[in-house]
C-alpha positions in Angstrom: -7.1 -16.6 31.1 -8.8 -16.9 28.5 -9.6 -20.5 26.6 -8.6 -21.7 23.6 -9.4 -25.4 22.8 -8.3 -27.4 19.9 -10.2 -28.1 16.5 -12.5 -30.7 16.5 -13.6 -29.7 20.0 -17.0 -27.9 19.6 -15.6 -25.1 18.5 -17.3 -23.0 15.4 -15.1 -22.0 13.0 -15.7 -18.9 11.1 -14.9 -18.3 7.4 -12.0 -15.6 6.9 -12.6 -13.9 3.1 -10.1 -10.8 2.1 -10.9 -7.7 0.5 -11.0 -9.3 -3.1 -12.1 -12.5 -2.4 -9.1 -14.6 -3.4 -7.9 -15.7 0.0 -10.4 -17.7 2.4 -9.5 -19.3 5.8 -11.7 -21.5 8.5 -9.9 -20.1 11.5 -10.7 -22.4 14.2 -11.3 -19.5 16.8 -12.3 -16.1 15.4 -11.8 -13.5 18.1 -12.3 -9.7 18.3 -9.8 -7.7 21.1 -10.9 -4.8 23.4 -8.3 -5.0 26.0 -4.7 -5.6 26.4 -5.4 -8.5 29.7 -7.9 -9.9 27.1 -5.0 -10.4 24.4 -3.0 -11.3 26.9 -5.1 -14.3 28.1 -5.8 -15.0 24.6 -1.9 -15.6 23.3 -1.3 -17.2 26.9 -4.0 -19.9 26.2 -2.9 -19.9 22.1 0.7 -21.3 23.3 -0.5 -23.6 26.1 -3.1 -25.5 23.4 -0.7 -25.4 20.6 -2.6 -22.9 18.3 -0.6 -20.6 16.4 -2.2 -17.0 16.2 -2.6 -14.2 12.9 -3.9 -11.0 13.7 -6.2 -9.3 10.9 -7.1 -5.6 10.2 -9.7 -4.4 7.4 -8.2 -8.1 5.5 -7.3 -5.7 2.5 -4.2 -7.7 2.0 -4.2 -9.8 -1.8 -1.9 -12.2 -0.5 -2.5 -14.9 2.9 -0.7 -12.7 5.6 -3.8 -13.6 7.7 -5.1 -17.4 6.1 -4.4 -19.5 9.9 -6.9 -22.7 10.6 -5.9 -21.7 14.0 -6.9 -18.6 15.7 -7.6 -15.7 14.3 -7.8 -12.1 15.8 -8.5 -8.8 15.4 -8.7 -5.3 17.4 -11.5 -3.8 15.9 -12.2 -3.5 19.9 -9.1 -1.4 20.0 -9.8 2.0 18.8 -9.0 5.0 19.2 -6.3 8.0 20.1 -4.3 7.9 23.7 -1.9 10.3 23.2 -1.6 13.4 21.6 1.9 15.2 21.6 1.4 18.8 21.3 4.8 19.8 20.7 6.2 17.3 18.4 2.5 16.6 17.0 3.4 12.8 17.4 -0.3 10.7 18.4 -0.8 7.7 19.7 -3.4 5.1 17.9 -4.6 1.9 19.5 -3.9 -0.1 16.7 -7.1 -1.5 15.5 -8.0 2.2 14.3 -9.1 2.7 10.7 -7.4 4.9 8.3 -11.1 6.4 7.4 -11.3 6.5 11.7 -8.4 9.1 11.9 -9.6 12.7 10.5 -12.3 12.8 12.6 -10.1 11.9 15.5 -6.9 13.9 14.6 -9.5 17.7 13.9 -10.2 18.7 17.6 -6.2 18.4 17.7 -6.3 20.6 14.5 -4.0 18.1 13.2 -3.8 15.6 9.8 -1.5 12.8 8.7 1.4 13.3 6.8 0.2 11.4 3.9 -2.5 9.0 3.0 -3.2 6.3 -0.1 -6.4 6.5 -1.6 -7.8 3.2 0.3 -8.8 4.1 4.3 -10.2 0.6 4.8 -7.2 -0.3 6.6 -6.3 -0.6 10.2 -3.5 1.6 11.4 -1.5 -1.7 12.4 -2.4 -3.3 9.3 -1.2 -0.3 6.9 2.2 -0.1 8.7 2.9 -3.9 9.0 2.4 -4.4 5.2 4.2 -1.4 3.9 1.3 0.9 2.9 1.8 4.2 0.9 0.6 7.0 -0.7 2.6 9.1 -3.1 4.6 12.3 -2.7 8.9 12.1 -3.1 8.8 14.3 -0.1 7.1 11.9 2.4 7.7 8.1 3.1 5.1 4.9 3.0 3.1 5.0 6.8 6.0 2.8 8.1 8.5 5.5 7.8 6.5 8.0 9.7 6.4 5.9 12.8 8.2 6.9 16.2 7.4 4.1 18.6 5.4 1.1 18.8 3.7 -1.2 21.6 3.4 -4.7 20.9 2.7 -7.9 22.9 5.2 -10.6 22.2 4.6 -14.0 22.3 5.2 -14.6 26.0 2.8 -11.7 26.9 5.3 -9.3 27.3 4.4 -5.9 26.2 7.0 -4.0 24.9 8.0 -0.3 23.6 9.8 -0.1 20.8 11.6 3.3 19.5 14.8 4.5 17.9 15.8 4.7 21.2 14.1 1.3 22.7 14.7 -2.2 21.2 15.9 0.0 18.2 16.4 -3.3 16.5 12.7 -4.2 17.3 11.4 -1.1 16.4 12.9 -0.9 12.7 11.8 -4.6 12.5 8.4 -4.3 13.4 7.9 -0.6 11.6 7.0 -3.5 8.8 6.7 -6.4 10.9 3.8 -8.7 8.4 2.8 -9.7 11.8 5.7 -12.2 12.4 6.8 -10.8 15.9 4.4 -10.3 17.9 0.6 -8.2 18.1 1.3 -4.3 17.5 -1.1 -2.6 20.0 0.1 0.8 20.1 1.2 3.3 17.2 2.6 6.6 17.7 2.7 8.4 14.1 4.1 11.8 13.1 1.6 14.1 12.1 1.4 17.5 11.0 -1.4 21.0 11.6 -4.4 20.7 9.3 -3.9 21.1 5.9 -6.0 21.7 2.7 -5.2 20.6 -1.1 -5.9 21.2 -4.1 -6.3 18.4 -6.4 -5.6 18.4 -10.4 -6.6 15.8 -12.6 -5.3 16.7 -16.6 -5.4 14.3 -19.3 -2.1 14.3 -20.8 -0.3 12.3 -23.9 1.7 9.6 -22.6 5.1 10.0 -24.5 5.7 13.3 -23.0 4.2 12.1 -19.2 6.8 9.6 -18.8 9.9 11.8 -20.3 8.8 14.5 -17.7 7.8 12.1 -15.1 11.0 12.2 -12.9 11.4 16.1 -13.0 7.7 16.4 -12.3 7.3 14.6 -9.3 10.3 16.2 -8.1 8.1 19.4 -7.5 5.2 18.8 -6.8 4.0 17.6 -3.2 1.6 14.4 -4.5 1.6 13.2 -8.1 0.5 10.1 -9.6 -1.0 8.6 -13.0 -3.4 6.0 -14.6 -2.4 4.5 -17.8 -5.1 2.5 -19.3 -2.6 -0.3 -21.1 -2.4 0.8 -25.2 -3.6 4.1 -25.0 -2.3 7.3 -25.9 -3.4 9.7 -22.3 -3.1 8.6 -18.9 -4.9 10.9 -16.0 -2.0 12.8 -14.2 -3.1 13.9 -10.6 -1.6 16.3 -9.1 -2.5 17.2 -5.2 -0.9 20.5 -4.0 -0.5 21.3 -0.1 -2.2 24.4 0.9 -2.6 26.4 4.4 -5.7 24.9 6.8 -7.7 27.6 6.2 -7.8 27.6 2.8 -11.9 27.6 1.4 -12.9 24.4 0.0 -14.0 24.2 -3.8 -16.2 21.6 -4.7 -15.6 20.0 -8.4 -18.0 19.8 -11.0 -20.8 17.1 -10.4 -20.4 15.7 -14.1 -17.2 15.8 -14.8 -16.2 14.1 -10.8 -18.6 11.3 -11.7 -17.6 10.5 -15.1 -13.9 10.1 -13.7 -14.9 8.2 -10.2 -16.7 6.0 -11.9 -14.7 5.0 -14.6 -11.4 4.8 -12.3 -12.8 3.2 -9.6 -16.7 2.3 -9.0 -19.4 1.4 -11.7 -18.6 2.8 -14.9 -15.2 0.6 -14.5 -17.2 -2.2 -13.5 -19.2 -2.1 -16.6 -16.2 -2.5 -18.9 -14.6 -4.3 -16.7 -17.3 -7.4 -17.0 -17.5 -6.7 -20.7 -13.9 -7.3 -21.1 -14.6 -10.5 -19.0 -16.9 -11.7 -21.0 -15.4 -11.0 -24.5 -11.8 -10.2 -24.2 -11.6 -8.5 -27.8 -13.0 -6.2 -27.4 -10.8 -4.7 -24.2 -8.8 -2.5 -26.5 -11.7 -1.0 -27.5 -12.9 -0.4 -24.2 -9.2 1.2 -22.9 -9.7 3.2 -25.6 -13.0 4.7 -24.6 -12.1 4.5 -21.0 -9.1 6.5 -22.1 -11.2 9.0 -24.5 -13.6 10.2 -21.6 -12.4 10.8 -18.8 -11.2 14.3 -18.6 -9.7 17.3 -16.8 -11.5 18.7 -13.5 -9.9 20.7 -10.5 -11.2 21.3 -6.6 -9.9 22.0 -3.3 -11.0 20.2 0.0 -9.5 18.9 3.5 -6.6 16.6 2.8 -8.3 13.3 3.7 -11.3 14.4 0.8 -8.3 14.9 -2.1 -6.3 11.2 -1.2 -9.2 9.3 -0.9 -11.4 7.4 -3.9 -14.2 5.1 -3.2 -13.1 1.9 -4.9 -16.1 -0.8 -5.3 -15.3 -2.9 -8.1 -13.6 -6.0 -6.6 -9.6 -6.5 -8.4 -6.3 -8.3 -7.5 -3.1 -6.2 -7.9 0.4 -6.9 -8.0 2.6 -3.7 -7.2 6.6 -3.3 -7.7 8.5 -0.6 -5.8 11.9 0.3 -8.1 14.5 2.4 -7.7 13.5 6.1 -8.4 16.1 6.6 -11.3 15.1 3.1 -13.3 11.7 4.2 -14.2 12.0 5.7 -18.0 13.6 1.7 -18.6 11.0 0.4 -16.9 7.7 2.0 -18.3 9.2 1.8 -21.5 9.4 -1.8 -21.6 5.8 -2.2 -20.6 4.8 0.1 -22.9 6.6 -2.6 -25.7 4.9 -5.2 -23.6 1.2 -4.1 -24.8 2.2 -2.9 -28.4 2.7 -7.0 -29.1 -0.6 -8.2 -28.0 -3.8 -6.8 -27.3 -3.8 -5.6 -23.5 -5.3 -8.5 -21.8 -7.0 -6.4 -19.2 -9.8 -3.1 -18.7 -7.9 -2.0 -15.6 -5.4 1.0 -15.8 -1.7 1.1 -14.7 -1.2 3.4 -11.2 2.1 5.5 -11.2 3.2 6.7 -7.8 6.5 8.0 -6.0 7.8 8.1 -2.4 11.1 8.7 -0.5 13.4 6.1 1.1 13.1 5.4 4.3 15.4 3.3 6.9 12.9 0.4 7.7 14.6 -2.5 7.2 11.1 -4.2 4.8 10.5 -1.2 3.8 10.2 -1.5 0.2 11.6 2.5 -0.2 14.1 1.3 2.2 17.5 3.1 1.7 15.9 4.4 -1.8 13.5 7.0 -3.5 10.8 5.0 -5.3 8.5 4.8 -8.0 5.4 2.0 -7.8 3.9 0.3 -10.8 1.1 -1.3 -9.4 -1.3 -3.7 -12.1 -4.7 -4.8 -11.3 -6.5 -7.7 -12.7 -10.2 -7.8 -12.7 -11.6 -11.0 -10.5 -13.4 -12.4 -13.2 -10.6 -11.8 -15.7 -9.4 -15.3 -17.4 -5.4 -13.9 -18.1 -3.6 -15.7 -15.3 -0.3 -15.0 -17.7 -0.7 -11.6 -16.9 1.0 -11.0 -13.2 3.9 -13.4 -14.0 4.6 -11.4 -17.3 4.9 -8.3 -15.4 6.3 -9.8 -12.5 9.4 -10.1 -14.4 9.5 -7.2 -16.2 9.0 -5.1 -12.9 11.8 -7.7 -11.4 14.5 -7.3 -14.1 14.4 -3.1 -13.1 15.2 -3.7 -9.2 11.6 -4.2 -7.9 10.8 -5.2 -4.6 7.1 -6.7 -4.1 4.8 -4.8 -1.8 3.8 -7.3 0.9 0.3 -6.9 0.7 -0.2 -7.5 -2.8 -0.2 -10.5 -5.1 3.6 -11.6 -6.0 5.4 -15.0 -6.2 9.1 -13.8 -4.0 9.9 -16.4 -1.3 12.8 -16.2 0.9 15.8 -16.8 -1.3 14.8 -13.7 -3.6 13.7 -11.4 -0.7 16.7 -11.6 0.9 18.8 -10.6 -2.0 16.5 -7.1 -2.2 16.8 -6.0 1.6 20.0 -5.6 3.1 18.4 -6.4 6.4 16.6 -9.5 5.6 19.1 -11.6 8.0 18.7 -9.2 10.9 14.7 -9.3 10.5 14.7 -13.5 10.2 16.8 -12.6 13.6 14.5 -10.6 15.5 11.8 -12.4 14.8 13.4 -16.0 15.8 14.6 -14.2 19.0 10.8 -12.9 19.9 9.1 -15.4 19.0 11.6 -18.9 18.8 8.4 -21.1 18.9 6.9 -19.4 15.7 3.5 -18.5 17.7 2.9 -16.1 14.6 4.2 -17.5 11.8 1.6 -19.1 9.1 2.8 -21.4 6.1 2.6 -18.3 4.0 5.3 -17.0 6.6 7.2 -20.0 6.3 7.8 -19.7 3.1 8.0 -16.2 3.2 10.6 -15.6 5.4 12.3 -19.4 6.0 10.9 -19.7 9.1 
């Protein structure tokens, strides 16, 4: 068994940062997992000392899912496929696996996921657990493409968990926030190889957002970026095609003109300026706005969803009902045509279908996420809360990884299943071994 003893005992205690910076912890015990007896030992000797234990992934998460002074792991030890389903093309993940991990490991199986987000920092537990997505009304968030799970509750029991096996557990844990126990195991759906080819158009944003709805309706992946007062957002559009379909590279100016600007140093540039005099950022959304421009290619599916993203951000995203999105972008649109836009970070625009997890936040609907970014050095701390409740007043539900200010009482009036999950987890875990104060006041725990 392994041994855990409490703070103030000779232990070092290593500093926990996130992604962006904004959440910091001293867990007391910091510990990476490479074996199921090892966790074991490790939540065994947790309970007995009266620790509680969070589990991290990639810590990509704006909000303190992970912050614990207690112990603190990880399975960055735990990597890998087990299984590979060649009928049903279902895999198997040990659950510290990174998103950026998988293509390599899914092409001697001649086999891709169904859908991806254009992060792969992430651990596959980590994506699921906080409600990760990409976009496409044809496909669901990562959540809803799991078929079974392994996790060890808090007693060290490991358990499988299906639609057909603790089927309450299962569509608990499918987006779990880490409240019920350490996922170990994920079996995903996946699908044969498959190419794509990826538009990016500059179009006027009047007649975007009147098509918007009929559009993404079509296609297989579309999304847009809207920098706030501007007349043109960049539409991308990402169209499935067969495996052995030959790859077109795009052209070397025009891809690093619009990856920079969107995501890496040309965006950092006006991002600081903005910073540092904040009249100036409609100028700079302007000229953000002004050159990026069109450019096509066609690579492997992984290339087309992913985008390098290097400037450091907070972001606040709100998943609403598919059919409330013309009210929706309208008022922000009204928003910024009062006041200068506060912030050189553009507006992301993506769809996907409902699912039946019970956090889900598709669940039981088709969706459309507005996500808004803020700039770490940014000085508008007005700016979430005012589009907080915008994006609340149209049926939003805040993604779980990302910056919002919902606590139990409000939460439970958006999921349907908010009681049941607050059941599950008290029955798995009655001594809250998992839960942190964030948790606490996340779920009434």
């Amino acid at each position: 068994m392994a041994n855990l003893s409490r703070r103030g005992e000779g232990l070092p205690v290593t500093t926990f940062q996130n992604f962006a910076g904004t959440v910091t912890a001293a867990p007391s015990v910091r510990q990476s997992v490479a074996s199921l007896d090892q966790l074991g030992g490790l939540l065994e000797s947790a309970a007995q000392t009266g620790h509680t234990v969070r589990t991290v992934g990639a810590g990509h998460s704006f909000t303190p899912l992970a912050k614990t002074d207690d112990v603190l792991l990880d399975l960055d030890g735990f990597q890998g496929i087990e299984e590979v389903d060649v009928l049903t093309h279902d895999v198997t993940f040990r659950a510290g696996t990174r998103l950026w991990q998988v293509p390599d490991l899914l092409e001697p199986f001649g086999l891709a996921l169904e859908n991806m987000g254009d992060i792969d920092r992430q651990s596959i537990a980590g994506a699921i657990s906080t409600g990760t997505h990409g976009t496409g009304l044809k496909f669901t968030g990562f959540s809803g493409a799991v078929t079974a799970l392994r996790l060890m509750l808090a007693d060290g029991t490991q358990v499988r968990a299906s639609a057909t096996e603790h089927s309450e557990l299962f569509q608990a844990a499918r987006v779990g926030l880490g409240a019920l126990g350490v996922i170990t195991h994920v079996r995903l759906r996946c699908v044969p190889h498959y190419m794509m080819h990826a538009a990016e158009t500059i179009e006027a944003i009047e007649p975007l957002t009147e098509s918007f709805i009929e559009r993404v309706a079509l296609e297989d992946h579309l999304e847009f970026f809207w920098f706030p007062g501007t007349g043109n957002a960049q539409v991308k559009t990402n169209t499935r095609l067969p495996g052995d379909t030959p790859a077109k590279a795009p052209g070397k100016l025009t891809a690093w003109v619009n990856d920079e600007l969107l995501s890496n140093g040309g965006l950092q540039a006006i991002c600081s300026v903005g910073a540092a005099m904040p009249r100036m950022i409609p100028r700079l959304n302007g000229f953000a706005s002004r050159v990026l421009s069109d450019r096509s290619y066609t690579a492997s599916w992984n290339q087309t969803y992913i985008s390098p993203r290097r400037v450091k951000f907070t972001e606040m995203e709100y998943a609403l009902p598919l059919e409330n999105f013309a009210a929706a972008f309208a008022e922000l649109r009204r928003y910024f045509t009062t006041r200068p836009a506060p912030v050189v970070f553009p507006l992301e625009v993506r769809t996907t279908a409902g699912d039946d997890t019970w956090l889900g936040t598709a669940s039981g609907r088709n969706s459309v996420y507005i996500a808004v970014h803020r700039y770490i050095r940014d000085r508008v701390p007005q700016y979430f809360p005012e589009m907080e409740s915008i994006l609340r007043s149209h049926g939003g539900r805040p993604h779980w990884g990302k910056q919002h200010t919902l606590r139990a009482p409000d939460l439970a009036q958006l999921y349907p299943r908010f009681q049941d999950f607050r059941a599950v987890r008290q029955q798995v875990d009655p001594q809250g071994l998992f839960v942190n104060d964030y948790l606490r006041e996340l779920l009434g725990a």
